[in-house]
C-alpha positions in Angstrom: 122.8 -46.2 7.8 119.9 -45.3 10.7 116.2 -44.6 9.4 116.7 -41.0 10.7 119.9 -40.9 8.6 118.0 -42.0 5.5 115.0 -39.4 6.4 117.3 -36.8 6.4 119.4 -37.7 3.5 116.3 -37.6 1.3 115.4 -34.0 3.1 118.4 -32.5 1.9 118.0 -33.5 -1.3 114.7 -32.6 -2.0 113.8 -35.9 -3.1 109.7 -36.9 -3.0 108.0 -39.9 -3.2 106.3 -40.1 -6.5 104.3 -42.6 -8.3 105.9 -44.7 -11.2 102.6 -44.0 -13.6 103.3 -40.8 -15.5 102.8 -40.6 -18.9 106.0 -38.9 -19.5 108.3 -42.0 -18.5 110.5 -44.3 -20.5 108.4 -47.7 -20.6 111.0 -49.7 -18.7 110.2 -47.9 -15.7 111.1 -50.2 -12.5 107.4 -51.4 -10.5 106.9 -54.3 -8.0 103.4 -55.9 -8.4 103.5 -57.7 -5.2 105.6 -58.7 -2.4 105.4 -62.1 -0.4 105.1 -62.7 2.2 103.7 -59.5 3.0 103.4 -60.0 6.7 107.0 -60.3 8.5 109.2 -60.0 11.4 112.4 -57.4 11.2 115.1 -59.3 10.2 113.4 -61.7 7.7 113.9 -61.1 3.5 110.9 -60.6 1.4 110.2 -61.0 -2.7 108.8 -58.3 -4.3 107.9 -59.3 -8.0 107.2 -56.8 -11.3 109.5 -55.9 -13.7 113.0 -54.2 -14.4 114.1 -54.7 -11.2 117.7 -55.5 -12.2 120.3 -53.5 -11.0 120.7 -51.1 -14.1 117.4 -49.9 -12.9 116.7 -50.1 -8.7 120.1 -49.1 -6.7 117.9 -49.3 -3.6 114.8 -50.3 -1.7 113.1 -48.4 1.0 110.4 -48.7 3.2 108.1 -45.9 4.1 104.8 -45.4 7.0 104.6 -41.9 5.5 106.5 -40.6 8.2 110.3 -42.2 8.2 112.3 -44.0 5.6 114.5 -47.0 6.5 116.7 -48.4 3.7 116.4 -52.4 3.3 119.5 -54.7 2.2 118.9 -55.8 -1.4 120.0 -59.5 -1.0 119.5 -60.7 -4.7 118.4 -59.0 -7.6 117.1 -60.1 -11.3 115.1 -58.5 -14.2 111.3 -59.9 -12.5 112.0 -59.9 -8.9 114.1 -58.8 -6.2 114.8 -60.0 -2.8 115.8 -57.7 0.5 116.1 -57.9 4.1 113.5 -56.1 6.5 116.1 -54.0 8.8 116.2 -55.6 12.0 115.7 -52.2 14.2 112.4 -51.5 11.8 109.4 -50.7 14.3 105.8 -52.9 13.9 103.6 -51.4 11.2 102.8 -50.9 7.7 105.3 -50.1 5.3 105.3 -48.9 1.7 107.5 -50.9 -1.1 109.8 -47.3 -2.5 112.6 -47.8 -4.8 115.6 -45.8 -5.8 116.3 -45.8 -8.9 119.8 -46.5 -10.5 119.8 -43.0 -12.9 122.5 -40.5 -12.6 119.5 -38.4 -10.9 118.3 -41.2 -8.6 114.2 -41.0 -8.4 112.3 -42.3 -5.8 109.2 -44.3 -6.7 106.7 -45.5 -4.1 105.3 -48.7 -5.4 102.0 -48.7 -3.1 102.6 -52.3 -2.2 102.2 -52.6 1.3 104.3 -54.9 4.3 103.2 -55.7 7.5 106.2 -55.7 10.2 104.6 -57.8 12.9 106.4 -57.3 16.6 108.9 -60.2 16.7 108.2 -63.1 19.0 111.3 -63.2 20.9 111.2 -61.0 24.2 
């Protein structure tokens, strides 16, 4: 799936990004604390640690400048931390930590933990 694929996917639904701290949600909400390393290169995987991010409760992790969405491969996945792979065709810049969650009315929560996507040595 392309990052203009996933931009307009979440257009027709009508999804938002929200925040994961209302008052109203169930207290195993899924939230990443931090992510290291928090400077990379497309292509490489990064660990983003908080809690409930099993499965049963993240189906997917996205990255967002504000502007575009591109959807990252979820390599390996536990209750504390979860692991995913920067898509290689990502542009440099700075990227917020969003993830889908795994209800039967999926919710997008954008974390406000930040990645840098450096321009990749090779030429």
């Amino acid at each position: 799936m392309t990052t203009h694929s996933v931009l307009r996917m979440v257009a027709l639904l009508g999804v938002s990004l929200g925040s994961p701290g209302n008052s109203h949600e169930p207290r195993d909400i899924p939230h990443v604390e931090r992510a290291e390393p928090d400077v990379v290169q497309a292509g490489n995987v990064v660990t983003a640690f908080g809690e409930h991010l099993d499965w049963s409760h993240v189906a997917d992790v996205l990255l967002s400048d504000g502007v575009l969405v591109a959807l990252a491969h979820i390599v390996e996945q536990e209750s504390n931390f979860l692991r995913f792979r920067i898509p290689r065709s990502l542009e440099p810049g700075l990227y917020s930590v969003v993830l889908a969650t795994a209800e039967q009315q999926s919710r997008l929560l954008d974390q406000q933990v930040m990645i840098t996507v450096k321009r990749s040595d090779k030429r």
